[in-house]
N, C-alpha and C positions, 0 to 999 in steps of 0.2 A: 344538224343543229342550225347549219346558217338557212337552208328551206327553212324551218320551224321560224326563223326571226324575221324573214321577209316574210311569210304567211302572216305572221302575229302583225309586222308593220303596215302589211295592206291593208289587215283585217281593222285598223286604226282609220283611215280613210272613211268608213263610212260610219255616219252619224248611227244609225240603227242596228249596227252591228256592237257599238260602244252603249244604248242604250239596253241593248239587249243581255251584254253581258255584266253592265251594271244591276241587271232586274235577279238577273240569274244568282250572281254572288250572293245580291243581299236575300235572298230564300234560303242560299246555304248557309249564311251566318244566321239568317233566324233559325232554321231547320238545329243547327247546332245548338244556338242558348236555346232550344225548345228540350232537346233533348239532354240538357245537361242541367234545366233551372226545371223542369221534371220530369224526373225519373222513369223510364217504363213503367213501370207497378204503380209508380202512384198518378200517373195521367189516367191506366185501366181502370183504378180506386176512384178517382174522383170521377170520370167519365160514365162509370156502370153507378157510384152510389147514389145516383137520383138525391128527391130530397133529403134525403137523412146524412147526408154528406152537406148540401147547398143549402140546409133547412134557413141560413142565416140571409136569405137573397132572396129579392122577389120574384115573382113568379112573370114567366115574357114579360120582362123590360126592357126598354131602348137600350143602348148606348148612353152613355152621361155627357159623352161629347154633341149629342144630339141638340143639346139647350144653347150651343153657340149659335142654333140656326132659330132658335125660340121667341120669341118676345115673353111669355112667359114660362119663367124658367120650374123644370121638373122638381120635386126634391129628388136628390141621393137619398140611399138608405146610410143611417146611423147606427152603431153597435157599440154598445159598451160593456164592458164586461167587470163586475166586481173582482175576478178571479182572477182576471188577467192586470188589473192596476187600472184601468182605464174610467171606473168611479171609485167613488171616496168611499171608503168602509171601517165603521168605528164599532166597538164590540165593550159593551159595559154592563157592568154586572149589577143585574138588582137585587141579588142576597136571594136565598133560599132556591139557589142552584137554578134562577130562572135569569137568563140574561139576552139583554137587546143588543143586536145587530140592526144600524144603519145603514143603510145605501143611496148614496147621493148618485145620480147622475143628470148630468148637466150636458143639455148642447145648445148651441145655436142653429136657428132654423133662419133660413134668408131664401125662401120659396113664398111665390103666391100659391100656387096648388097643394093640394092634401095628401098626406103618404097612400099607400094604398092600405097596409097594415099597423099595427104599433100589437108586440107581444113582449110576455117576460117570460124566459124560461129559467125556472129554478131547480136546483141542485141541493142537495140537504143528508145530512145523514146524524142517525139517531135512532134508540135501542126500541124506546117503547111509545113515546110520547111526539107526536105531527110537530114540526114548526108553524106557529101563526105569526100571519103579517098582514101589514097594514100597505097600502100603496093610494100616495099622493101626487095630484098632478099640480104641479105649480106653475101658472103661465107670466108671460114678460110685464104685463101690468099689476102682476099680485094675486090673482087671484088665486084660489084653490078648491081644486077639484077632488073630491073622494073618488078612487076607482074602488078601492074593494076591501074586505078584511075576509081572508080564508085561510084555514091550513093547507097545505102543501106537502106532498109525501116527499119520496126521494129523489125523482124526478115529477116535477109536475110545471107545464105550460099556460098562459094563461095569456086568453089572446082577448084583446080589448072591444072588437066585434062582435065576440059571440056574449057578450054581458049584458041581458037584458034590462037588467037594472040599471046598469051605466047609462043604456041608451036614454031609459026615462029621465036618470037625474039630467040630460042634456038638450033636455025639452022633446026628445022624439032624432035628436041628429045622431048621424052615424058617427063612433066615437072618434073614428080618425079625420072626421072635419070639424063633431063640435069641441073638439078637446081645443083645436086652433080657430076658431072665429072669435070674435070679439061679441059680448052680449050688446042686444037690439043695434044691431050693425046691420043694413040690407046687404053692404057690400059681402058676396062670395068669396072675397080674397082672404086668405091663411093671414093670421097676426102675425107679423115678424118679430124674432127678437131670442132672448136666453129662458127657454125651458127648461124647468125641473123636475125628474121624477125622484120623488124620496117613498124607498121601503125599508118601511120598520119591521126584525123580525123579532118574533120572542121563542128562543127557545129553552128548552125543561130540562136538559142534560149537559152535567159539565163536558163532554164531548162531544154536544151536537153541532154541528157547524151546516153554515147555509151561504150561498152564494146565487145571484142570479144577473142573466143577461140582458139586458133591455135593447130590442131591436124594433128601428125603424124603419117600414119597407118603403121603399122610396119608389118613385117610378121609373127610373134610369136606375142603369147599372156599370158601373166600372165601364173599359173601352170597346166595349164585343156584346156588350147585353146579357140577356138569359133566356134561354127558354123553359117549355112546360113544365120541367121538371126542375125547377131553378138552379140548374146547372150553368156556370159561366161560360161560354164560347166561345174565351179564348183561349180553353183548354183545347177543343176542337180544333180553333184555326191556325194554332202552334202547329198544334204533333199533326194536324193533316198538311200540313206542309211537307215534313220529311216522310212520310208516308206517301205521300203521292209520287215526293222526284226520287226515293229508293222505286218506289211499281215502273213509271215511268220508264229510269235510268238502265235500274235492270230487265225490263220487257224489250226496250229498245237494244241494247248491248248483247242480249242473250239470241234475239230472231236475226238482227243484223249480222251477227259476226257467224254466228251458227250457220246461217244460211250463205254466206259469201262460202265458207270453207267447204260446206255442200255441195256446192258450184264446183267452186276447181276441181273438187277431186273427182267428181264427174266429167269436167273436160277434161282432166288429163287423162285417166284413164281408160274414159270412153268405153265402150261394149254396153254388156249385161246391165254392166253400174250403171252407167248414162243412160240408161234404156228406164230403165227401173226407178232412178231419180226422177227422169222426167213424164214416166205415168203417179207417180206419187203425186207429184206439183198438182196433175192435171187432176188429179181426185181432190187433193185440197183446195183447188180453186171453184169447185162445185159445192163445198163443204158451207151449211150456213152457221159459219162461227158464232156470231152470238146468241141465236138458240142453244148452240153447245156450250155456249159458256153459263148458260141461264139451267139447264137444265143436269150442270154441274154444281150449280151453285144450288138446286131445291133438292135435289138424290141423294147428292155425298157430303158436298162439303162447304159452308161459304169462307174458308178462314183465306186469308188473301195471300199464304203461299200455296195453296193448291190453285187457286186460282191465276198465279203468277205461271205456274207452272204449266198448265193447261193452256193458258193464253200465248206462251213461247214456244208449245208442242205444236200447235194449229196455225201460229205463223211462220214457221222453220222453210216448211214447203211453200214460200210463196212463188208470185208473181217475177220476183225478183231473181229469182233461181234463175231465169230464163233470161234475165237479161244480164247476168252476169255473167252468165255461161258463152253468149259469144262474145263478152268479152274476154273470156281467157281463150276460148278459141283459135284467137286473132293472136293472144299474146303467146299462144304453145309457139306457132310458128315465127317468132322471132328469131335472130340470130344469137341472141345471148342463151337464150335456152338451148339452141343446140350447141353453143360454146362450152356450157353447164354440163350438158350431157357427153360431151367429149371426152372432160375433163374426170368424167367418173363418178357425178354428185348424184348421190340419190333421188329418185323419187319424190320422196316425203322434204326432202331438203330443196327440193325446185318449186314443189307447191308453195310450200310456205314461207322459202327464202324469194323468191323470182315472179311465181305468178300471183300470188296473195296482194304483195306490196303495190304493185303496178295499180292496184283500182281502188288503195285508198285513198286517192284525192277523192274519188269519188261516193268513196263510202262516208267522208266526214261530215258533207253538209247532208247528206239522204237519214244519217242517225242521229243527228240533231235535230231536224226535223220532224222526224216520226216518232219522238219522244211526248210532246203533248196530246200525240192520237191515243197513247195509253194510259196517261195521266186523266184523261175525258172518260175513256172506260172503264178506268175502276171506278170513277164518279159516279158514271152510269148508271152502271153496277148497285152500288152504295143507292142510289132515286129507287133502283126497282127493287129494292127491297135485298136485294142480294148482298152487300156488303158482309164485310167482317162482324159478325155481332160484336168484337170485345174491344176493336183499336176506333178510337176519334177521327174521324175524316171526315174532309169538306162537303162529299157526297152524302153520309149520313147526317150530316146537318141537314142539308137541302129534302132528303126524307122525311126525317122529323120534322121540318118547316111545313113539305105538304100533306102530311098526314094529320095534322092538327091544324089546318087551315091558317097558316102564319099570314098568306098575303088577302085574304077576304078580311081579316081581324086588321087589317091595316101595318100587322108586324113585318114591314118591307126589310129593317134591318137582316132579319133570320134568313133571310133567302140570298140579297143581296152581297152580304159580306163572302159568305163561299162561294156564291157565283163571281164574284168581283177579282177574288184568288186566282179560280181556275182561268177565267180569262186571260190574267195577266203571266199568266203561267204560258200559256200559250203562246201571247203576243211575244214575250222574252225569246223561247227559244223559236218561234219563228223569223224572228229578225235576223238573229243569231245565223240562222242554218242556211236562210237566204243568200245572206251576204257572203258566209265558207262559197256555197254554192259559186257566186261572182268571182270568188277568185282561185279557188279550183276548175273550174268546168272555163277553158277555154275559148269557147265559143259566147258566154258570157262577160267575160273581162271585159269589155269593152261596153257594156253595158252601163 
């Protein structure tokens, strides 16, 4: 305990060992609310349901925080919902079982630029006879615009671009810029001000009920963007956070310690063992790991505990075998070991009480360190296409970015943000392992 408080006090002296482990915490407390504000099942649900999950989100948008660097600023998209309270909804009956439902919704727009979309999806139910509705577009100086009068089944969408008629009544403009310019304006800037969309619906049965969503796609999205499939990405850059430092944590913890206890017990016992460990190593050190890991991941399996597993099996025998090994070498012929052995201690009880302990100053900063080599190759991994199909990681971002040409489309967002992660993922516990390093290893103290 008092080692563990002068280690912890020295480790306070250097500034990049205090940023390091500042970077570190805060990924395990995001890694935590990631996993606790959502759920396994439901980050795989939203993560696999593409649009039909995102259907309310546009399709690759910036980040919304992106307009702080704008001069003109994007719109956000807008969503309101009758169902949910978010427009006004009034229901009056005009006798002979036929009654109108209104729907107000109201927002304010404060963009010069045009959304990308404007759609209404509605919702309806009734025995034999369609709901008809009416939808009006009200702009900030008065004006009003007919979008449409149609029935609507149970489900029916109705997306304000593909209305040819709309376009005409707009002079020929696309509806999502003439619905906001001002008439005989040159200016291309969006009207600012309080829009109104009003749908009037009629329906024919005392129990048919209708609701609809009015969504505005905006060009920016929440803090992370979306991509092709209008999926948010910061479902992605949550849960690939603890995804990455569990691969990481447990790659590194399982080849390190695995392989130190390798070590001893082949120096202490030496013979056949020792012989046999040490043509192992030398097969493994010829072995070209990530073809094996690639042609793991197209044969059998890409789920990322088989590949956790494989990745810990093909580094057990490393390099490091051998240089642990004469350290314990050096440490069998101590005096305390054969005080150990005088006294009657086992075996198994000298390995692990006596010669294990001795080289973990030296195992702390070498496993701290080697934790972002693993973190980078499930990444990897995840670019060449090998990842996990079913969990959100930073790497299958960075796939998805170039397999749909994110940084030619100018979508830097998509690429950058999980590259900017993994980065700092890296930088963290590299400070980290450095500085252990300084004040474990002896001959760097002084450094």
């Amino acid at each position: 305990m008092i080692a563990f408080r002068k280690s912890l006090k020295d480790l306070t002296q250097y500034p990049s060992a205090i940023a390091g482990m500042i970077l570190i915490f805060g990924f395990l407390a995001v890694s935590v609310y990631a996993m606790t504000s959502i759920p396994y099942n439901e980050a795989i649900r939203l993560w696999r349901g593409g649009e039909g999950v995102w259907y309310k989100n546009p399709v690759a948008a910036p980040p919304a925080w992106t307009n702080y660097f704008r001069k003109e600023k994007l719109p956000e998209s807008v969503v309101l919902s009758s169902a949910e309270g978010t427009a006004a909804k009034t229901i009056t009956d005009k006798g002979d079982g036929i009654y109108e439902t209104l729907m107000t919704y109201t927002f304010d727009y404060s963009f010069d630029s045009f959304p990308k979309e404007l759609a209404v999806y509605f919702t309806s139910t009734f025995t034999a006879k369609e709901p008809y509705v009416s939808i009006l577009w009200i702009t900030p100086d008065g004006r009003e615009i007919r979008i449409a009068d149609t029935a609507v089944g149970s489900t029916d969408t109705f997306y304000f671009s593909q209305d040819a008629k709309l376009q005409r009544r707009l002079g020929g403009e696309a509806p999502a810029e003439g619905l906001f310019l001002l008439p005989e304006n040159d200016s291309r800037l969006a009207q600012r001000g309080l829009y109104t969309l009003r749908i009037s619906a009629l329906t024919f049965e005392p129990d048919s009920v209708i609701d609809a969503d009015f969504v505005l796609y905006g060009q920016v999205h929440g803090w992370a963007g979306t991509d092709h499939q209008r999926r948010d990405l910061s479902v992605a850059l949550l849960w690939g956070m603890p995804v990455a430092l569990a691969f990481g944590l447990l790659a590194a913890f399982g080849t390190t310690i695995i392989t130190m206890i390798i070590a001893a017990v082949g120096s202490w016992f030496g013979g056949w063992l020792d012989e046999l460990i040490q043509r192992l190593t030398e097969i493994s050190l010829v072995l070209p790991f990530l073809p094996i890991l690639i042609m793991v991941g197209t044969f059998y399996s890409r789920s990322i505990w088989v590949i956790l597993s494989v990745t810990i099996l093909l580094n057990i025998f490393s390099g490091q075998i051998k240089a642990y090994r004469a350290i314990f070498l050096q440490v069998r012929e101590s005096p305390y070991i054969e005080a150990a052995r005088s006294y009657g201690a086992s075996q198994w009880r000298i390995i692990f009480r006596y010669l294990i302990p001795r080289i973990i100053p030296i195992l702390i900063p070498q496993l701290v360190t080697v934790i972002p080599a693993f973190v980078f190759l499930e990444a990897s991994l995840a670019v060449l296409g090998l990842g996990d199909p079913v969990l959100p990681t930073w790497g299958k971002v960075i796939d998805d970015a170039r397999a749909n040409g994110a940084l030619f489309q100018g979508q830097y967002y998509w690429v950058l943000e999980p590259s900017v992660l993994l980065m700092l993922t890296g930088l963290a516990f590299a400070m980290l392992g450095y500085s252990l390093d300084r004040i474990f290893n002896p001959r760097l103290r002084g450094l």
